[in-house]
N, C-alpha and C positions, 0 to 999 in steps of 0.2 A: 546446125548441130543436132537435129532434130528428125527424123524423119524416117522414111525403108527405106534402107534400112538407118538404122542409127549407128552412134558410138557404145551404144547399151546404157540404161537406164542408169549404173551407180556412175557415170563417168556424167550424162547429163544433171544426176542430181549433185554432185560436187560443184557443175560448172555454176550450176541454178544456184545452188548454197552462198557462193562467191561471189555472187554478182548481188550489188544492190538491185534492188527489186522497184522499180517506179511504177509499174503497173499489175494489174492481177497477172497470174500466168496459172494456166490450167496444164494436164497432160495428157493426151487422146493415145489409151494403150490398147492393141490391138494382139490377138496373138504373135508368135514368130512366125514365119515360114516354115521353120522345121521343128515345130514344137512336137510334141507325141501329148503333153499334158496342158492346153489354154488354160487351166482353173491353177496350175501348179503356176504356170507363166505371170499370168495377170499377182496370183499375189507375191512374186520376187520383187516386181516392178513396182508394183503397187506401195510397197512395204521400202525400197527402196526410192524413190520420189516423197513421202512421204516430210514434209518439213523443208520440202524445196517449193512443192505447188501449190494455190490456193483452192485448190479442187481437180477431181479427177474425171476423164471422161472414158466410161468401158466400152470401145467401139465393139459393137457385137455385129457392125456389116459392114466391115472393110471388102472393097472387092478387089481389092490392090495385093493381097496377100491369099498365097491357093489354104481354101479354109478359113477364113479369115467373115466369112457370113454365118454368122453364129444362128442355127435353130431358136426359132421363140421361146420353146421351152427350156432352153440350156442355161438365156440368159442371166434367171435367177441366180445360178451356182457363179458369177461370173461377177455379178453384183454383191453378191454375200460373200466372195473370198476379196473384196473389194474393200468392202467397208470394214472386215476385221481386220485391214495392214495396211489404214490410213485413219488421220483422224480430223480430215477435208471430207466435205459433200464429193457425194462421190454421184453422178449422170449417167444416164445411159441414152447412147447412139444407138439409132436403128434405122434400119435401110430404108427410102423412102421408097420402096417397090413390094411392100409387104399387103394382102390383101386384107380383105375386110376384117376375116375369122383372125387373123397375127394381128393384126392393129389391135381388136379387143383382147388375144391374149397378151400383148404386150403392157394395155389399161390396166389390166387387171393386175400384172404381175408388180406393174408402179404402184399402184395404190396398196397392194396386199405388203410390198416390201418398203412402203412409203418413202420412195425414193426423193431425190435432194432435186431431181430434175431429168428431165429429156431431154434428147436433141435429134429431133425430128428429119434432119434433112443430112443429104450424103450424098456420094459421087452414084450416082442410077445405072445397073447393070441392062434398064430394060430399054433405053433411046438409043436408035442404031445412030450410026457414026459422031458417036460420041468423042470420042479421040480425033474426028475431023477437023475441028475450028481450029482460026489461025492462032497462034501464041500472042500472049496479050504483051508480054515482055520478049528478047532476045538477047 
């Protein structure tokens, strides 16, 4: 019920509300595909999930979604309309294809906005025939 695309954010946070909860569950929100505003985006979603998730994850480099690789510097504002329309730790994802200079501004920007956490690793835009391997299920 989850996923690119989804059912939208207020229909998964009813279903999340509704169901007993036996494990953590987090939410990895990404922009839309036809967003015009990612910082408007992230806090509907954000603000709507909110009291469904035990925490939120801001994918700032999805490469599933055109736009969807958030600039180093963006992802402050992506983090800060994150945390004002949730009241979960709220992570941030970043691509693991980021060079040396984005790695330390993205240190920098965890530590300055003292975030809840990273998550380091992601689908990699930069390994050719990535989409090649066989399917692990059918």
């Amino acid at each position: 019920f989850v996923g690119l695309p989804s059912e939208g954010a207020e229909v998964v946070a009813a279903r999340l509300k509704s169901t007993e909860k036996t494990c953590v569950v987090g939410a990895n929100v990404t922009k839309n595909a036809i967003s015009k505003d990612a910082v408007a985006d992230h806090a509907r979603v954000v603000k709507a999930l909110d009291g469904a998730v035990d925490f939120v994850v801001v994918n700032a480099s999805c490469p599933n979604v055109k736009g969807g690789v958030v600039d180093v510097k963006a992802m402050a504002a992506l983090v800060e309309v994150a945390r004002k329309n949730t009241s979960v730790p709220v992570l941030l994802k970043v691509s693991p294809d980021l060079d040396e200079r984005q790695r330390r501004t993205v240190a920098n920007t965890a530590l300055r906005l003292k975030l809840d956490g990273l998550v380091v690793a992601n689908t990699t835009s930069r390994r050719p025939h990535r989409d090649s391997s066989p399917p692990l299920f059918k």
